[in-house]
C-alpha positions as CSV (number, residue, x, y, z in Angstrom):
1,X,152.7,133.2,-83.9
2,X,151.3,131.9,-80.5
3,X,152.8,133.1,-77.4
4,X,155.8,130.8,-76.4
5,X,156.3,129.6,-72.3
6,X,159.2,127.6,-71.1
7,X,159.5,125.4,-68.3
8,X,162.4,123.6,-66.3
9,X,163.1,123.2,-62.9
10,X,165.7,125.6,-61.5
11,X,169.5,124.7,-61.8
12,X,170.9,123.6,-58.6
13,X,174.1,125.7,-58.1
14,X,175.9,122.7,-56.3
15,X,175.4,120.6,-59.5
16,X,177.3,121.2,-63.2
17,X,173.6,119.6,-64.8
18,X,170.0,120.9,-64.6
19,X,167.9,118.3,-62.7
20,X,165.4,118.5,-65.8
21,X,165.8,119.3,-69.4
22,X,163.9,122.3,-71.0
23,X,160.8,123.3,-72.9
24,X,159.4,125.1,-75.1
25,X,155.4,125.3,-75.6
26,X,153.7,126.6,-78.2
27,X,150.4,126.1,-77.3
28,X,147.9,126.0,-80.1
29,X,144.9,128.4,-81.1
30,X,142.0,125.9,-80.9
31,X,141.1,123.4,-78.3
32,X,143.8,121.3,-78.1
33,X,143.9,118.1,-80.2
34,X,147.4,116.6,-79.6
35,X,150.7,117.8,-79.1
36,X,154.2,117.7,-81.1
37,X,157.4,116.7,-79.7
38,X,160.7,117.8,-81.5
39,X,164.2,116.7,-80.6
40,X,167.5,118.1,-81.6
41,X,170.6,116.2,-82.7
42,X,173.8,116.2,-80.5
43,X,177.4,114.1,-80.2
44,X,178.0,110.4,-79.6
45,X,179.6,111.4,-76.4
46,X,179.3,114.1,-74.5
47,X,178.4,116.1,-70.8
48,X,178.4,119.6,-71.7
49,X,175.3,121.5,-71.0
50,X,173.3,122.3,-74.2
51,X,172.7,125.7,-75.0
52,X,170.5,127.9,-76.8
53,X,173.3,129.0,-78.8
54,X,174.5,125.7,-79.5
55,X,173.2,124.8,-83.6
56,X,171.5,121.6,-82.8
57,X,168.4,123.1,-81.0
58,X,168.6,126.4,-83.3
59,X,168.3,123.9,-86.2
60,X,164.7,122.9,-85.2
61,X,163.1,126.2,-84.5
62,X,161.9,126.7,-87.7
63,X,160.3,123.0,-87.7
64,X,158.7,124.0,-84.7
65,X,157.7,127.0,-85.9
66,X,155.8,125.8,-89.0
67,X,154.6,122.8,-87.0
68,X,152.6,125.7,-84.7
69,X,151.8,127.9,-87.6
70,X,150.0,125.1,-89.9
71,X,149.1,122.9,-86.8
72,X,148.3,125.3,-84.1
73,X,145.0,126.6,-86.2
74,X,143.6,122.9,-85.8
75,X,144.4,122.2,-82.3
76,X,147.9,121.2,-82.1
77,X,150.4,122.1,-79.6
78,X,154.0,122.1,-80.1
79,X,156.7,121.3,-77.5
80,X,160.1,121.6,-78.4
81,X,162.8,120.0,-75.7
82,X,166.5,121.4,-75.3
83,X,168.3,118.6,-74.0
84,X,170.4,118.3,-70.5
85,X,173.6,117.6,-72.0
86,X,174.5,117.6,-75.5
87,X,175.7,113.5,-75.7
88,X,173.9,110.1,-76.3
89,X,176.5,108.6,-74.1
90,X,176.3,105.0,-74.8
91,X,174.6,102.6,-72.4
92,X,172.8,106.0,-70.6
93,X,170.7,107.3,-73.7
94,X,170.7,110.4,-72.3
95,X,168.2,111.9,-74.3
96,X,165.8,109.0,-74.9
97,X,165.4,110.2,-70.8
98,X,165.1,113.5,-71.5
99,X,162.0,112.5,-74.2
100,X,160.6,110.3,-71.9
101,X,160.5,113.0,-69.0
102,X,159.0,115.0,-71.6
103,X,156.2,112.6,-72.8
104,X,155.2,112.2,-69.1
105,X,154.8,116.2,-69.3
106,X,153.0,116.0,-71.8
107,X,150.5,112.7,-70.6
108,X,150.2,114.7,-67.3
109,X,149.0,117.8,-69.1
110,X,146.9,116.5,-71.9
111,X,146.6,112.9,-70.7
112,X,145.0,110.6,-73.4
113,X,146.3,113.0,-76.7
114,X,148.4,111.6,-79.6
115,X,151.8,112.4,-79.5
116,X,153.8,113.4,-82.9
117,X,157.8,113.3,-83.0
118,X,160.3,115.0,-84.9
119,X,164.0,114.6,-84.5
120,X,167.0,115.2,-86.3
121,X,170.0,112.8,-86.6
122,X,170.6,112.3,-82.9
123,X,167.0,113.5,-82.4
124,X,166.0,111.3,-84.7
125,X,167.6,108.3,-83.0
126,X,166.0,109.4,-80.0
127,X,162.0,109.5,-81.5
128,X,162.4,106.3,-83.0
129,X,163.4,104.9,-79.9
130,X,160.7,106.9,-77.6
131,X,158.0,105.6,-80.2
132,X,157.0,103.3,-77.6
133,X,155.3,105.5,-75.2
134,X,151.5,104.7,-75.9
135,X,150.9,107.5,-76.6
136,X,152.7,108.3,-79.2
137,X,151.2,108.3,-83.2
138,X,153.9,109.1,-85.7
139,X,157.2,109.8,-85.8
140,X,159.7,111.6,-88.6
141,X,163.2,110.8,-88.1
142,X,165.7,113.6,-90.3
143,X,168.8,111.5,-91.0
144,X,168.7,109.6,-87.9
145,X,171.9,108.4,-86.4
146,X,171.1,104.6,-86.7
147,X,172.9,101.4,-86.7
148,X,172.3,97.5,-86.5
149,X,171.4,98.2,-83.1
150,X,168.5,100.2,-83.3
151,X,165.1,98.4,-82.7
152,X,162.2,98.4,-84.4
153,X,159.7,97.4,-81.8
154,X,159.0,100.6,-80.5
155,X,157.8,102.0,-83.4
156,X,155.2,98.6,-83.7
157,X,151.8,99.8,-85.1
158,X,153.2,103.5,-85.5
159,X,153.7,105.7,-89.0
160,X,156.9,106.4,-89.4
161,X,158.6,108.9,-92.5
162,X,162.5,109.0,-92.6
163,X,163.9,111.7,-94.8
164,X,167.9,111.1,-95.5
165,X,170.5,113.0,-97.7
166,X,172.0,110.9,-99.8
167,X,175.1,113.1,-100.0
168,X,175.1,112.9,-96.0
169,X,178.6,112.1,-94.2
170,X,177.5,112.1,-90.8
171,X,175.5,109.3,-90.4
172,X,174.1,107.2,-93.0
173,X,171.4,106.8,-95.4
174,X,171.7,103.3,-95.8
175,X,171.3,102.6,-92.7
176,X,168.4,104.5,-92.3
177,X,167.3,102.4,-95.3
178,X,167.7,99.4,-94.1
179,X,166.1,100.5,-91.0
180,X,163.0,101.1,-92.7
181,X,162.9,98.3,-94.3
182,X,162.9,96.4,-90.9
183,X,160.0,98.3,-90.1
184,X,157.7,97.3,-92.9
185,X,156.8,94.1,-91.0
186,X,156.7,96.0,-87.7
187,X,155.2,99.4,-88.4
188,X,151.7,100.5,-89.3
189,X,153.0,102.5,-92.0
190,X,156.8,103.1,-93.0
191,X,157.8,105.9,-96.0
192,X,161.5,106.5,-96.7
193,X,162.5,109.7,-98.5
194,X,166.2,109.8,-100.2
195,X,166.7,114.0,-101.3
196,X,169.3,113.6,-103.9
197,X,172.4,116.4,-103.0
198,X,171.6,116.9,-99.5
199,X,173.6,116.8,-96.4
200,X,173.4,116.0,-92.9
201,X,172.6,119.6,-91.9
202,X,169.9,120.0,-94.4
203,X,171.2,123.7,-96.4
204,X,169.7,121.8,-99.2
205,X,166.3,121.3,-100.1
206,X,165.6,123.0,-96.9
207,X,161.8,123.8,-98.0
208,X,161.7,119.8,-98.7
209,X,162.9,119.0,-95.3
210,X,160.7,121.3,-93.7
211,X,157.4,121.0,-95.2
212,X,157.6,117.6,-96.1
213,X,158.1,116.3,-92.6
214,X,155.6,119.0,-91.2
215,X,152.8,118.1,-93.5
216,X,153.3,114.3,-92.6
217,X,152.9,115.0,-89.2
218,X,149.7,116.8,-89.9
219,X,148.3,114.7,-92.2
220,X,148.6,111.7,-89.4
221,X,147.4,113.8,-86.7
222,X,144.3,115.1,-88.9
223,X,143.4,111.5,-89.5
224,X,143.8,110.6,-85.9
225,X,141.6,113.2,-84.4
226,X,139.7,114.3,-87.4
227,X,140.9,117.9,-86.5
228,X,140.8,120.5,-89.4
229,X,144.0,120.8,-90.6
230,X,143.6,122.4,-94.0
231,X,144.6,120.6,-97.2
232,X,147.1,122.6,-98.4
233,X,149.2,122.2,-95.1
234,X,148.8,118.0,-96.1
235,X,149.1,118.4,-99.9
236,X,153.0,117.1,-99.9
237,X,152.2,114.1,-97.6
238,X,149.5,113.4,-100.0
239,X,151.7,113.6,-102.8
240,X,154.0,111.4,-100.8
241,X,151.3,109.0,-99.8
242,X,150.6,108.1,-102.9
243,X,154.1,106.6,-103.8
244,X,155.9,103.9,-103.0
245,X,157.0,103.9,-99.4
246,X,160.6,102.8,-99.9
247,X,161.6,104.3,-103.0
248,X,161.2,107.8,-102.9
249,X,163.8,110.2,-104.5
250,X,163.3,114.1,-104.2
């Protein structure tokens, strides 16, 4: 695996919050290409401080993990953020501003690369909404918390795959449906995955979850840059590609 690196500005002693959220990199083994961003889930409402501990960024380590290992080869870089505090908390969308911060990180490092989101449930709330950021390609939502609320403009003239449980009790596949179709006027391309008997916290079908949303990711960022990612890291978003966009049971 590549070497990992983290940055994030130094707590301030006097203050309960960090000034910045954190990162991890995992920069890729070939001239870099373009980078992926992936967000973890959290709670409607809430201050506390995420941690490492804490399940919502441990859930996403292996994402980013086979994000690097099939992407990093080809030129992709992986970033994965950990959150300042572990709400959305309502009108301040705390972490759609801790994506944006890290989207600027990642313009002022590799300025002019496509950018490539992955989030789960809160996380996936927050990449659909930080889709706007020019630079930004694809995104993969993981049962996004969504409601008639969410927009669909910033994701105008992205991809975009949403994979939902259908046995999910957290937030809800229907919505994430309808959400998608919404997009199908707005989006450059729009897939919806339902995985029949699967949860919120994805114990099943875990392979599915994983690799499907990583090979999308690659297969987008391969035809963007023409980098080499290899075919058997793309076969299940071929497979995928191939379907119908909104009618997909696995």
């Amino acid at each position: 695996m590549a070497q990992e690196r983290a940055s994030g500005a130094d707590e301030d002693p006097s203050s309960a919050l960090p000034h910045e959220p954190t990162v991890t990199i995992r920069p890729a083994s070939a001239p870099t290409r373009g980078v992926a961003l992936v967000l973890h889930g959290g709670r409607a409402n809430s201050f506390e401080r995420v941690r490492s501990r804490h399940l919502s960024p441990a859930r996403m380590l292996p994402f980013a993990r086979l994000l690097s290992s099939w992407g990093g080869p080809a030129g992709l870089e992986t970033w994965t953020l950990r959150n300042r505090v572990r709400g959305w908390n309502g009108a301040l969308m705390s972490p759609l501003q801790d994506a944006r911060w890290a989207l600027e990180r990642i313009s002022e490092q590799h300025p002019g690369m496509p950018v490539y989101l992955l989030g789960h449930s809160m996380g996936g709330r927050t990449a659909l909404g930080a889709a706007g950021a020019p630079q930004v390609r694809a995104v993969v939502a993981l049962a996004p918390w969504l409601d008639s609320s969410s927009s669909s403009q910033p994701l105008a003239g992205r991809r975009v795959l949403i994979l939902h449980g259908e046995a999910d009790r957290w937030t809800s596949p229907a919505a994430s449906l309808r959400f998608a179709q919404r997009l199908q006027d707005t989006a450059d391309d729009v897939r919806y995955v339902r995985l029949s008997g699967a949860g919120h916290f994805m114990f099943t079908k875990l392979p599915v979850w994983h690799e499907l949303s990583v090979s999308y990711l690659l297969d987008c960022f391969a035809r963007d840059t023409g980098a080499p990612v290899q075919d058997k890291y793309r076969r299940r978003a071929a497979a995928l590609l191939a379907q119908p966009p909104l009618s997909v049971v696995l």
